[in-house]
C-alpha positions as CSV (number, residue, x, y, z in Angstrom):
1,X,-145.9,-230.2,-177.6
2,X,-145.1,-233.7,-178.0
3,X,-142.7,-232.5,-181.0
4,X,-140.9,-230.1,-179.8
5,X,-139.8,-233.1,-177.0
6,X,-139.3,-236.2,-179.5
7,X,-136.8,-234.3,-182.0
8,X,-134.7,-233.5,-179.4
9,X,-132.0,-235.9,-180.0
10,X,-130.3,-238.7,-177.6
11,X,-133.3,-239.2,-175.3
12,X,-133.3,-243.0,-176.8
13,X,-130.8,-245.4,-176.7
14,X,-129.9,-246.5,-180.8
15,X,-132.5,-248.8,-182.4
16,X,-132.5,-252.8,-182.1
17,X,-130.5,-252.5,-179.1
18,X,-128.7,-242.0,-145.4
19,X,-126.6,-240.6,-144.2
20,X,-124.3,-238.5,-146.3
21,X,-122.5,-237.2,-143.3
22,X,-120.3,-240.3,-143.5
23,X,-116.9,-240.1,-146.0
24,X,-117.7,-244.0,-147.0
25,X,-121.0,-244.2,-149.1
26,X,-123.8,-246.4,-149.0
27,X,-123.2,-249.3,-151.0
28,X,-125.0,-251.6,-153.7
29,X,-124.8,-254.9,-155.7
30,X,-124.7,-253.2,-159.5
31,X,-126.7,-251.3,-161.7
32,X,-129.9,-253.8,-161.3
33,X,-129.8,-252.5,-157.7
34,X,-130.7,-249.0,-157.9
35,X,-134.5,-249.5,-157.3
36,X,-135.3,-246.5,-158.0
37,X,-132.2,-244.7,-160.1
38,X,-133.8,-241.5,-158.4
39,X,-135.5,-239.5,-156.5
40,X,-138.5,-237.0,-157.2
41,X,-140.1,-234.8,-154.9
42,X,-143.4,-233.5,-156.4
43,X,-145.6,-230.5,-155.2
44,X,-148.8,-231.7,-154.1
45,X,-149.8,-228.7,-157.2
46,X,-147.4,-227.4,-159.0
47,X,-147.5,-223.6,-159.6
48,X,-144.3,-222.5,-160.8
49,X,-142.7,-223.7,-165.2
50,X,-139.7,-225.4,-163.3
51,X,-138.0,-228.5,-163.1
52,X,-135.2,-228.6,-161.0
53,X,-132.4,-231.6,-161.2
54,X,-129.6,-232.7,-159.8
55,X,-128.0,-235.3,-161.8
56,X,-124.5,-235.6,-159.5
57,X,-125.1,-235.5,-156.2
58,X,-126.2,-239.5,-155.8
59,X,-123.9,-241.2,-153.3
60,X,-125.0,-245.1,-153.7
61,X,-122.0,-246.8,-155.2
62,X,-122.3,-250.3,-156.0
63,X,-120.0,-252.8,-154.0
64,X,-118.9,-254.2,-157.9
65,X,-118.1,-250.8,-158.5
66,X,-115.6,-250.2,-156.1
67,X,-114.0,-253.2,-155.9
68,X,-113.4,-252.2,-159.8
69,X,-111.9,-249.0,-158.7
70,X,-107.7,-248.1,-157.9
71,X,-109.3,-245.8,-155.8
72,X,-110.7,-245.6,-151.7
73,X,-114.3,-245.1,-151.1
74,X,-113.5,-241.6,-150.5
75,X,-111.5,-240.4,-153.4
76,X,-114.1,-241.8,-155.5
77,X,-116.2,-238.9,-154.1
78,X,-114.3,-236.4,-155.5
79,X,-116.7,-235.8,-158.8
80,X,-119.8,-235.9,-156.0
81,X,-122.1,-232.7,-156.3
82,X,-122.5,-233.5,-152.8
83,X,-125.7,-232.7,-151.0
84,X,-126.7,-230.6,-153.6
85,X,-130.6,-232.0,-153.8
86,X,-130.7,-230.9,-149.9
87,X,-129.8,-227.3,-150.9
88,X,-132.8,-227.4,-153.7
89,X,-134.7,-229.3,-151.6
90,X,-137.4,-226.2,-150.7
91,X,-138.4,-226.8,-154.2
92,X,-141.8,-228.9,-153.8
93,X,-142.9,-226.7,-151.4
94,X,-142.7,-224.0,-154.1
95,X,-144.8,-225.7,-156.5
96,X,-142.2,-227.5,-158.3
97,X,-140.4,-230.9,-158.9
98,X,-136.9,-232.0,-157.9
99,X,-135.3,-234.5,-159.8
100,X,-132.1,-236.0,-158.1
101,X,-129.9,-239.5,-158.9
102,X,-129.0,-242.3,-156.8
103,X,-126.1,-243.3,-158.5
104,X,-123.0,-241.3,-158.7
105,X,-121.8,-239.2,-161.0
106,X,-118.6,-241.4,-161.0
107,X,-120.0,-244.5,-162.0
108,X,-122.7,-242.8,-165.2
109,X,-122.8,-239.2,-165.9
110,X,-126.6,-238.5,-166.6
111,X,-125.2,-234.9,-167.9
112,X,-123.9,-236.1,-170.8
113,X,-125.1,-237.3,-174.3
114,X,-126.0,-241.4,-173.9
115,X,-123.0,-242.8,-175.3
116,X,-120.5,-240.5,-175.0
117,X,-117.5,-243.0,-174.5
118,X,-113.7,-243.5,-174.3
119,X,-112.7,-246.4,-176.7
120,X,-109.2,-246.7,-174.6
121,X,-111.5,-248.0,-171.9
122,X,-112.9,-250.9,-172.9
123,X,-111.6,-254.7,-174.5
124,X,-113.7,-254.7,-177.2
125,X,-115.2,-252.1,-180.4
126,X,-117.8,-249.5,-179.8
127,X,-120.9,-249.6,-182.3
128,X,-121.2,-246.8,-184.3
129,X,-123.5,-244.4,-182.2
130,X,-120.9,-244.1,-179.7
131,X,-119.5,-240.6,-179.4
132,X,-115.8,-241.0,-179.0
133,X,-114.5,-237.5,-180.0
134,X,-116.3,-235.7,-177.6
135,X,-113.6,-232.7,-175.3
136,X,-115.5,-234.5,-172.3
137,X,-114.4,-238.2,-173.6
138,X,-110.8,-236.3,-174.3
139,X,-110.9,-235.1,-170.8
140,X,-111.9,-238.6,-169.3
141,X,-114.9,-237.0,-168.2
142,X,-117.4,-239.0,-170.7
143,X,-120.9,-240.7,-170.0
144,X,-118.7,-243.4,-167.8
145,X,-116.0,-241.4,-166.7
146,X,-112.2,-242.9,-166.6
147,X,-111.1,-240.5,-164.0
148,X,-112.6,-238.3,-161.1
149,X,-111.5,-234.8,-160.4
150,X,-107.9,-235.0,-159.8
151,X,-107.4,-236.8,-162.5
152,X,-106.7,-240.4,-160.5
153,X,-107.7,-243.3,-163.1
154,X,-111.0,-244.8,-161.7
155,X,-110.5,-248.4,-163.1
156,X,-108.5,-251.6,-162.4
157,X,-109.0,-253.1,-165.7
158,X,-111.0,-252.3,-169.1
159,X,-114.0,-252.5,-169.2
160,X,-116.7,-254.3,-171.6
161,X,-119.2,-252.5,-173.7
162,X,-122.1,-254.8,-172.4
163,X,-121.3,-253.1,-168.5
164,X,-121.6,-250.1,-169.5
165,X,-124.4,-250.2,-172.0
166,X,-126.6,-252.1,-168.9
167,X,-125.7,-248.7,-167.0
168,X,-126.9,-246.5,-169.6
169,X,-130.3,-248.3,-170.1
170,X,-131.0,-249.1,-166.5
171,X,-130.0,-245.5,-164.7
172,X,-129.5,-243.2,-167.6
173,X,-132.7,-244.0,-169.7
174,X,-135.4,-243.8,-167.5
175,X,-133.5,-240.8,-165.6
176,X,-134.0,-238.8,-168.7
177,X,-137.7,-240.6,-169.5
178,X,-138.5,-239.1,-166.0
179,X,-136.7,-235.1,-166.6
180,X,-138.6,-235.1,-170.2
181,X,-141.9,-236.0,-169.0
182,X,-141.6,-233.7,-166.0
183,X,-140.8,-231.1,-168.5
184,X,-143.1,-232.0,-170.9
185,X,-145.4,-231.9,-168.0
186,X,-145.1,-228.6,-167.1
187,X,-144.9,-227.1,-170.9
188,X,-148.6,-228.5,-171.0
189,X,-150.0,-226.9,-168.1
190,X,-147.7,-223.7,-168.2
191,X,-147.1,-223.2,-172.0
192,X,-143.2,-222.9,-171.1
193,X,-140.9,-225.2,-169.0
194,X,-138.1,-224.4,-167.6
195,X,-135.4,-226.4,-166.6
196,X,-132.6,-225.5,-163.7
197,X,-130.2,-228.0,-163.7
198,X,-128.4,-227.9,-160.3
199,X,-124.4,-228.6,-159.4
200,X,-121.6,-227.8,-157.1
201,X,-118.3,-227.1,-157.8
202,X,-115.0,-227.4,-156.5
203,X,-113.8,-223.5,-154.6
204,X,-110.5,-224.1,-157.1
205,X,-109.6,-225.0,-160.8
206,X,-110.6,-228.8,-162.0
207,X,-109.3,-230.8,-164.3
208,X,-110.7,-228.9,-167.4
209,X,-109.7,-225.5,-166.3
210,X,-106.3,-223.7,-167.2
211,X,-105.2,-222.7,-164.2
212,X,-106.0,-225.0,-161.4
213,X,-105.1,-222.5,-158.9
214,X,-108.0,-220.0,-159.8
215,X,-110.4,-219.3,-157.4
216,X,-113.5,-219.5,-158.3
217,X,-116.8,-217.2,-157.5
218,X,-120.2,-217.9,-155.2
219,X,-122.0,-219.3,-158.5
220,X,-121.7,-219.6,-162.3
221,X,-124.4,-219.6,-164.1
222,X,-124.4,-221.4,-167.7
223,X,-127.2,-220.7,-170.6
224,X,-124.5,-221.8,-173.3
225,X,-124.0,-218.3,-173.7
226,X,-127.5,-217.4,-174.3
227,X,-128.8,-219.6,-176.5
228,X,-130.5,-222.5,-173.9
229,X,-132.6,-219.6,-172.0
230,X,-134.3,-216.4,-172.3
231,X,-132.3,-213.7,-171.4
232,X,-134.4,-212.2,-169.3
233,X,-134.5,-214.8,-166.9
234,X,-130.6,-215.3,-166.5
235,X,-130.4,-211.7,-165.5
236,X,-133.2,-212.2,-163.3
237,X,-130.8,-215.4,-161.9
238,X,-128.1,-213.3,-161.5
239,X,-129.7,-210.3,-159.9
240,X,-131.6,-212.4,-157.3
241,X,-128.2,-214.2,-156.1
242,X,-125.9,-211.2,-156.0
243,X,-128.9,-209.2,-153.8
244,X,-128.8,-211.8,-151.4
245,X,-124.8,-211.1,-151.4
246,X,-123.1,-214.0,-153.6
247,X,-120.4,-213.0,-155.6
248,X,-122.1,-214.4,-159.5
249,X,-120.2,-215.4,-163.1
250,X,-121.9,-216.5,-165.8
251,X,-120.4,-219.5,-168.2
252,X,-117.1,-219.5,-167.1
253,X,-115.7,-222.0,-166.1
254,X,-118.8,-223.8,-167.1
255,X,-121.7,-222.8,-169.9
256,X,-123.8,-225.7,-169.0
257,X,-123.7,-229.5,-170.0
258,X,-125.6,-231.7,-171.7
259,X,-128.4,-231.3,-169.6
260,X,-128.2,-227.5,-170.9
261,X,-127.4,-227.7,-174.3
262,X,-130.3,-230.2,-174.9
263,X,-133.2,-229.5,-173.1
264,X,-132.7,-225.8,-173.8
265,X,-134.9,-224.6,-176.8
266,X,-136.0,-220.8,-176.7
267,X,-137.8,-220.3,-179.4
268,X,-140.0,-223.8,-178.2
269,X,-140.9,-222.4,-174.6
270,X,-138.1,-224.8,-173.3
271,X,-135.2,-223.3,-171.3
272,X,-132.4,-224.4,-169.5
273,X,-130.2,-222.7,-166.9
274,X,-127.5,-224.1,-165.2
275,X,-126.1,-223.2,-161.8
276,X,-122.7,-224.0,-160.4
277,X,-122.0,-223.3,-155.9
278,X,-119.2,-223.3,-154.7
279,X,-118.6,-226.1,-152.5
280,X,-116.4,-223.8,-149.9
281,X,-119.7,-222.3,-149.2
282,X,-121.1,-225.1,-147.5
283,X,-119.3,-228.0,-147.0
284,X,-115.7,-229.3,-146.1
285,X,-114.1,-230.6,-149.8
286,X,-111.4,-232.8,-147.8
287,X,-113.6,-235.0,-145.7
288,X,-117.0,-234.3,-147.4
289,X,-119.0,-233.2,-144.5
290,X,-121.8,-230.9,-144.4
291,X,-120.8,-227.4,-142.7
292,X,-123.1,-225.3,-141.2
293,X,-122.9,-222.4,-143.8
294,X,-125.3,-225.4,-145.8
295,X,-128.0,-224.6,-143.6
296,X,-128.0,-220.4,-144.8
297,X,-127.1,-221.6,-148.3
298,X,-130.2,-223.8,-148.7
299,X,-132.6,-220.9,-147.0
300,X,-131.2,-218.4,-149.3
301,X,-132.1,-220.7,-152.6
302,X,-135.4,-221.4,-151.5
303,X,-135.8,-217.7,-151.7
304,X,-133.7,-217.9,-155.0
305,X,-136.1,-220.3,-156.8
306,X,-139.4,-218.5,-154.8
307,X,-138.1,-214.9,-156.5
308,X,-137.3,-216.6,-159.6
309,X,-140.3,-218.6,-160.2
310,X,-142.4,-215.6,-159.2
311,X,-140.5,-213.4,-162.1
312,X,-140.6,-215.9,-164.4
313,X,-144.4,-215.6,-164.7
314,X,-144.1,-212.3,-166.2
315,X,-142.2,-213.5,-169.2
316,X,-142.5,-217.1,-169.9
317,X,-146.4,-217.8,-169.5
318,X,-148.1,-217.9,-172.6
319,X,-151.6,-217.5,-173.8
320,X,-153.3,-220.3,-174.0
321,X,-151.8,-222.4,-171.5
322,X,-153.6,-224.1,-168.2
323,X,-152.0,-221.6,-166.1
324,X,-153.2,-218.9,-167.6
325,X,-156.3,-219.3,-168.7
């Protein structure tokens, strides 16, 4: 098992190297200060091959940060998955583990490759391993993102490499040390693992889509087009959330991220499904304040992941493993 987790590439960084009620977000000094990066709720037992995460929907931005930033507290929100770990948050009582960051998505995107970077954004050369050609860095939407939704420019000034590279070891690093574990974790007692990787998403068009107008569905759900998870279980997805009456897409506008892409291996036992609500559903996207359709929304995906984990038994335990023998 411990292969099929250590060739997966970019879970190391390159050799030798509460109240979310409120529009204005809690605060901290920098990176240093997120003690811990994240939270994890863990079943007392688990009995389910999940992992679910929410890598967006931390709202502690550092005071440095936003005194960095052209933009108020509350525009740099804009990129939150807000309050998406309490919709998931029936999860440990299930049997299985939520991952969620403290940091924001604005200030280090855990849903992207390590060093997937914008050279226009800093004073001095990136080293070699950084990605720079990525469409995410093209879209500003890299590892340290330059803009936030609407495409408003995040920074004052450029910043250095040595910022951003304390970021990525001190949130992103052991953020992805704790998701492999806890996958690697429940490969070993289940024979398969499964990872959900949980987001939100603005009720129109973002900066990546077409038409910005569009309206978008209940929920889109992304298996790279079938290759990060077993069929059957996306259909299984899909026909859960459109019996208990959302309206459901799959990979467009989004097919899943990095998150997705990486973790999700097949043939290994390792899967990866990514789910996309629709902010309209419960919250208000202007002032970024809980509505009360949150409350139905997070019953109805604890009976999501109950039905799911329950089917997923069928198909993805395998001989041998600690849950089945």
């Amino acid at each position: 098992m411990d292969r099929d987790f250590d060739d997966l590439p970019g879970n190391r960084p390159p050799e030798g190297l509460e109240d979310g009620q409120d529009a204005v977000p809690h605060t901290a000094g920098d990176a240093a200060e997120f003690d811990p990066p994240f939270g994890l709720a863990r079943p007392a037992r688990q009995l389910m091959p999940f992992v679910f995460c929410s890598p967006h929907s931390g709202r502690v931005y550092p005071d440095a940060f936003i005194q960095a930033s052209k933009l108020d507290p509350l525009m740099l929100r804009r990129s939150e998955d807000s309050f998406v770990e309490e919709i998931f948050a029936g999860a440990a009582a299930l049997g299985a583990p939520l991952l969620h960051a403290h940091f924001p998505r604005a200030y280090l995107d855990v849903n992207r490759e390590p060093y997937e970077l914008d050279p226009a954004m800093f004073t001095d050369p990136l080293p070699p391993h950084v990605n720079s050609r990525s469409l995410r860095v093209a879209g500003g939407l890299g590892t340290v993102a330059r803009i936030v939704t609407e495409q408003a420019e995040i920074y004052r000034r450029p910043l250095t490499y040595a910022e951003v590279d304390r970021r990525i070891r001190l949130l992103y690093m052991p953020f992805h040390e704790a998701l492999r574990a806890l996958l690697q974790e429940t490969h070993r007692i289940f024979g398969s693992a499964v990872l959900i990787d949980c987001h939100s998403m603005p009720s129109v068009g973002g900066p990546l889509d077409g038409d910005k107008g569009t309206s978008r569905p209940d929920i889109v759900l992304g298996d790279r087009y079938g290759t990060a998870c077993a069929p059957d279980l996306t259909d299984k997805a899909e026909e859960i959330l459109t019996r208990l009456g959302y309206t459901v897409m799959r990979n467009n506008p989004y097919a899943g991220g990095f998150n997705t892409e990486h973790y999700g291996r097949p043939a290994r036992g390792l899967h990866a499904l990514q789910i996309e609500i629709n902010r309209a559903l419960y919250m208000d996207e202007v002032r970024l304040r809980r509505l009360r359709g949150l409350k139905r929304l997070s019953a109805d995906m604890t009976v999501f992941m109950r039905e799911l984990g329950a089917a997923a038994a069928d198909f993805l335990l395998t001989p041998g493993s600690e849950a089945a023998s």
